[in-house]
C-alpha positions in Angstrom: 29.4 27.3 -43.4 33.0 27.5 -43.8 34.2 27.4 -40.4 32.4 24.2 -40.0 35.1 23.0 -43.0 37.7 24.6 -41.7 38.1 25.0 -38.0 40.1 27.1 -37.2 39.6 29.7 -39.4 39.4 33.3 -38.5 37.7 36.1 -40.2 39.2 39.3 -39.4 37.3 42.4 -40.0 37.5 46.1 -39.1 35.7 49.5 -39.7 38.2 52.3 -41.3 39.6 55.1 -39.1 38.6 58.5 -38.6 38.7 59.4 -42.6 38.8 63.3 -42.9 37.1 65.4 -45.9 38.9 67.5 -47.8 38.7 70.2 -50.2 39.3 69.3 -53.6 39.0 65.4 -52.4 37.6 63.1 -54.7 35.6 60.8 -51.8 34.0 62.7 -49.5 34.6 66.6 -50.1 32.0 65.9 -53.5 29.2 64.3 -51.6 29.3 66.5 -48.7 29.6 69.2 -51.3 26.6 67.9 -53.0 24.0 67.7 -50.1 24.9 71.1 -48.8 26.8 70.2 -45.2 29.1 73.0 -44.0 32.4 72.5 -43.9 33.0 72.3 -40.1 30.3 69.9 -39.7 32.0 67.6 -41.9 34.8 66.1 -39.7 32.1 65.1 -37.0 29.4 63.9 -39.7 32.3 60.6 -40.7 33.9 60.7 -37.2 29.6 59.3 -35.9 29.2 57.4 -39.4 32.3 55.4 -38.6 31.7 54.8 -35.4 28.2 53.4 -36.2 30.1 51.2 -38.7 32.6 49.7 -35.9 30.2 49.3 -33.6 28.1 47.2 -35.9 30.7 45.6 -36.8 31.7 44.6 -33.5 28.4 43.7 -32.6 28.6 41.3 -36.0 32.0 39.5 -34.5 30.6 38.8 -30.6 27.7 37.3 -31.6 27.4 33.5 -30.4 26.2 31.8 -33.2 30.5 32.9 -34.9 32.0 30.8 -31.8 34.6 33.5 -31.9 35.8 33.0 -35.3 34.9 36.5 -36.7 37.4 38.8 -35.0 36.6 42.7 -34.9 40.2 44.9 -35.2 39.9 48.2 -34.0 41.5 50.8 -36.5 39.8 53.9 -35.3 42.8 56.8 -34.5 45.3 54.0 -36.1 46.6 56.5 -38.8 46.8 60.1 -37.0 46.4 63.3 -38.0 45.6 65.0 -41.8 49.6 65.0 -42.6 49.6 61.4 -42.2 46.8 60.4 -45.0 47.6 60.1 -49.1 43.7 61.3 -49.6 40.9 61.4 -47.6 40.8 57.4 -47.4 43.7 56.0 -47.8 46.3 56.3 -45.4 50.2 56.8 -46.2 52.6 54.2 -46.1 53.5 55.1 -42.1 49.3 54.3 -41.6 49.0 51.4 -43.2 51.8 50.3 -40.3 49.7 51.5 -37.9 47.0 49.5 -39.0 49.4 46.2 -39.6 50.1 46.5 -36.5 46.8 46.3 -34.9 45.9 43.3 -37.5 49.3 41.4 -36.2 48.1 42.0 -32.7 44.4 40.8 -33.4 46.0 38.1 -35.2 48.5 37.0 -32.4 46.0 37.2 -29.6 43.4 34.5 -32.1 45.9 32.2 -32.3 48.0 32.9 -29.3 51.2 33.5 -30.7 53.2 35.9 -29.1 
């Protein structure tokens, strides 16, 4: 295992923000498209399938046997509303900041740096 190699190593890991379909997206507009779900049912449909991803992942980076080395970032609401995405997954330059930041906090907090 690597952390038994390398100490103090931290593995940082997080689970995307809200992503938000759109028409004419190439990501999730096709798929949703696809199997039929209605438009407004969308939105709510990634908002749950996200948040069963962070929370798995969370669960992933408290357990025991990781002695604290796997470190679980929130992102979630991170980027903002539709204005502030490039597509429906990526976020614009301003998001990415958002999410930098929460990283550099993670980050600070692991190795207590201020």
């Amino acid at each position: 295992m690597l952390t038994g190699k390398f100490p103090d190593l931290r593995i940082f890991c997080h689970g995307y923000d809200w992503m938000l379909p759109r028409f004419a997206g190439i990501y999730l507009w096709p798929i949703m498209e696809e199997r039929e779900i209605q438009e407004p049912l969308r939105a709510p449909i990634i908002k749950i399938m996200v948040d069963q991803f962070n929370a798995r992942l969370q669960q992933l980076a408290s357990d025991a046997a990781y002695g604290g080395r796997v470190i679980y970032v929130n992102c979630r609401g991170a980027v903002g509303n539709k204005a502030k995405w490039f597509d429906e997954i990526h976020p614009k330059t301003p998001g990415f900041g958002r999410v930098a930041n929460r990283f550099k906090s993670a980050i600070s907090a692991a190795f207590g740096v201020a």
